[in-house]
C-alpha positions in Angstrom: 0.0 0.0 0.0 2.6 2.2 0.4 2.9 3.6 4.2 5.8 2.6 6.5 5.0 -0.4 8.3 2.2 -2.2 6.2 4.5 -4.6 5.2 5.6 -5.5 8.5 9.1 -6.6 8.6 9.4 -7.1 4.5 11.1 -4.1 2.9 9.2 -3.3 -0.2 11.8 -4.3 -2.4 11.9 -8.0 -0.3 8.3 -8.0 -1.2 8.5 -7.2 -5.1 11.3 -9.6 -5.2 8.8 -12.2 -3.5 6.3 -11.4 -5.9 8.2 -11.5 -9.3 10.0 -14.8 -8.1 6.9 -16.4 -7.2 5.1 -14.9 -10.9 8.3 -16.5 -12.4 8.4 -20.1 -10.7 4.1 -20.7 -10.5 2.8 -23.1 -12.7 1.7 -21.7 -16.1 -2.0 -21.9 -14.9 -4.9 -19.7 -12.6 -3.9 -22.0 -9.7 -0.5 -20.9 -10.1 -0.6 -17.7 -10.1 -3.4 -17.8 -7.8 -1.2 -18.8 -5.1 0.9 -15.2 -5.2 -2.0 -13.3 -5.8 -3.5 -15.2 -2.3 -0.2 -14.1 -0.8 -0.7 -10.2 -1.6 -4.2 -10.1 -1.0 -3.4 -12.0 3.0 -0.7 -9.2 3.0 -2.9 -6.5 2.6 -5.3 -7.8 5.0 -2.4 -7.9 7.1 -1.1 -11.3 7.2 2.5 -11.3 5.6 3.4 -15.1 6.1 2.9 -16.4 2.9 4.5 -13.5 1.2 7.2 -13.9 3.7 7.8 -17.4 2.5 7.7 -16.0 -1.4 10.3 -13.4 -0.2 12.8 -15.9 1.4 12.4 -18.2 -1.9 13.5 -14.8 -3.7 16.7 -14.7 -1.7 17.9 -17.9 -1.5 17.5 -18.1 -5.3 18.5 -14.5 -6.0 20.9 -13.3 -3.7 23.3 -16.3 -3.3 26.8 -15.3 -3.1 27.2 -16.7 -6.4 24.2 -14.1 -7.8 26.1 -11.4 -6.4 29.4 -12.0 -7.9 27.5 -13.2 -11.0 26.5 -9.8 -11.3 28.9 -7.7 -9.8 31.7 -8.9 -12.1 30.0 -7.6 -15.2 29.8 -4.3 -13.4 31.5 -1.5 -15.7 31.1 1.6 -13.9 29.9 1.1 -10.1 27.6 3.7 -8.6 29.3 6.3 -6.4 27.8 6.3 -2.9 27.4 10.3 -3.6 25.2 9.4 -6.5 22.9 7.0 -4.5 21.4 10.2 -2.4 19.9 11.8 -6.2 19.0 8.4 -7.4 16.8 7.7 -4.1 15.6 11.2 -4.2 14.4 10.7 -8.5 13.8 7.1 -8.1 11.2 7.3 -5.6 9.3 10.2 -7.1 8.6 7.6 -10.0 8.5 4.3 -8.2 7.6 5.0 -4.3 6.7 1.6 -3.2 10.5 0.5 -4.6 12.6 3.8 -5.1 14.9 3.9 -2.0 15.6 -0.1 -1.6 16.0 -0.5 -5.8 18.3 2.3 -5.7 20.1 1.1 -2.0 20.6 -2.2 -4.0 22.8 -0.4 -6.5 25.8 -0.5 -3.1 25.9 -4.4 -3.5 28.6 -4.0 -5.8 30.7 -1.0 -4.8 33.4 -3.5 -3.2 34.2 -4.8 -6.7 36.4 -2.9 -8.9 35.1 -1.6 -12.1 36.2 -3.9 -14.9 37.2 -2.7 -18.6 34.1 -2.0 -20.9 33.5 -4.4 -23.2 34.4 -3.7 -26.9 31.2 -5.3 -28.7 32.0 -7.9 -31.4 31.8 -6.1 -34.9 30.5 -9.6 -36.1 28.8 -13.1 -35.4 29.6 -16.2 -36.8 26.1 -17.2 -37.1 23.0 -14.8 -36.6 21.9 -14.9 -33.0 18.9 -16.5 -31.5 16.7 -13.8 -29.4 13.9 -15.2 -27.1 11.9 -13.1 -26.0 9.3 -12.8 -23.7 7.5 -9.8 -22.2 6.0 -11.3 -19.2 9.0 -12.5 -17.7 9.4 -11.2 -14.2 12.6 -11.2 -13.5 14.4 -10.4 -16.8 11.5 -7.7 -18.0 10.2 -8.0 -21.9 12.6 -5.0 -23.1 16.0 -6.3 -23.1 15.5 -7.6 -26.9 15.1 -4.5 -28.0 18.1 -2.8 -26.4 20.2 -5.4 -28.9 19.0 -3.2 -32.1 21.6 -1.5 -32.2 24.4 -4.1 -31.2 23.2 -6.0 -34.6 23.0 -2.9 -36.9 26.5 -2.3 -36.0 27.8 -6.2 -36.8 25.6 -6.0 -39.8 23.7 -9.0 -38.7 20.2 -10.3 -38.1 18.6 -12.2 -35.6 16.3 -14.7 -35.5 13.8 -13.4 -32.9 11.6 -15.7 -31.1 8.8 -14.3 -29.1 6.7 -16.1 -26.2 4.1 -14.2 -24.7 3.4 -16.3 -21.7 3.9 -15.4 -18.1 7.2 -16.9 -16.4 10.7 -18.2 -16.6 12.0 -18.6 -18.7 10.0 -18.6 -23.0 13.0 -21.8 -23.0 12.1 -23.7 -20.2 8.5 -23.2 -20.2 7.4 -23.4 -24.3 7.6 -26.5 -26.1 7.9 -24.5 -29.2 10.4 -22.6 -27.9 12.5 -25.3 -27.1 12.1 -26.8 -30.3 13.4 -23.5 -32.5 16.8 -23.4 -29.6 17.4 -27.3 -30.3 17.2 -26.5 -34.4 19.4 -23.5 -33.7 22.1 -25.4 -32.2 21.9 -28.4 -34.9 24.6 -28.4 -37.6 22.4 -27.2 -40.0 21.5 -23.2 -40.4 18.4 -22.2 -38.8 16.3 -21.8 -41.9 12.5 -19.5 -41.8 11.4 -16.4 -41.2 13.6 -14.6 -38.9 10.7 -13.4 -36.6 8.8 -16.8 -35.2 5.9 -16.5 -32.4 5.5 -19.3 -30.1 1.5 -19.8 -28.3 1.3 -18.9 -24.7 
């Protein structure tokens, strides 16, 4: 809801992260995602157990020492802890159930040191598979298009795939999918149209 407190000892980000995980993970059915809408609906009458339990499945699947170096050794340019102030400050104008936590987070990596940026590849062997999938909750559905201009400069194009269904990941949880990724990496060249849809 918003105020201090309703979430009783869950930050709001510990409860988003609870509630994409769980959106992620359910079963590709109403029962499924029943289940995490149960656990909202208890913590807004008040009872925060079950999204509790969603929120320690978050961390033990998402913030593993292994997630954090994961992550943290890709890490570029670190944010400064002077930064962090404005980026609270902006952030939670826009987003002020997750603002101050999402931007907090940003500290998890300020003990690595900043690695080289990447030079990107100027061309592929093979056009690249894209799969993507707007209702995945942890990933997002916009990351495919950031790649535009990664491709333009390799003067390449992709095969895209898209999967509109709700989860992770479009490979794991589409059949078709999963079929397209298994003729990708075949010796043969991925033959078609290079933008396939897969049903949800």
């Amino acid at each position: 809801k918003g105020r201090t407190g309703d979430l009783g000892a869950l930050s709001d980000t510990q409860a988003l992260a609870g509630i994409t995980t769980g959106l992620a993970l359910a079963a590709d059915s109403p029962d499924g995602i029943g289940g995490v809408a149960s656990a909202i609906a208890a913590a807004d009458r008040g009872d925060t157990d079950a999204l509790s339990d969603l929120a320690d499945q978050a961390q033990s699947l998402r913030l593993t020492d292994g997630q954090i170096v994961g992550d943290c050794n890709d890490v570029t340019g670190p944010v400064s802890q002077n930064e962090i102030g404005g980026l609270i400050s902006t952030w939670s104008k826009d987003n002020p159930l997750t603002g101050t936590d999402a931007a907090l987070s940003l500290m998890r990596c300020n003990g690595w040191s900043a690695g080289e940026a990447v030079t990107p590849p100027s061309s592929f062997p093979v056009a690249p598979l894209i799969l993507d999938n707007p209702g995945d909750p942890i990933n997002g559905g916009t990351g495919a298009d950031a790649l535009g201009a990664l491709f333009t400069r390799a003067s390449t194009s992709p095969v895209t795939v898209s999967w509109n269904g709700l989860g992770y990941s479009a490979l794991a949880r589409s059949s078709c999918v999963a079929d397209t990724v298994a003729d990708y990496v075949a010796s043969a060249p991925l033959g078609g149209p290079s933008e396939r849809g897969c049903p949800s």
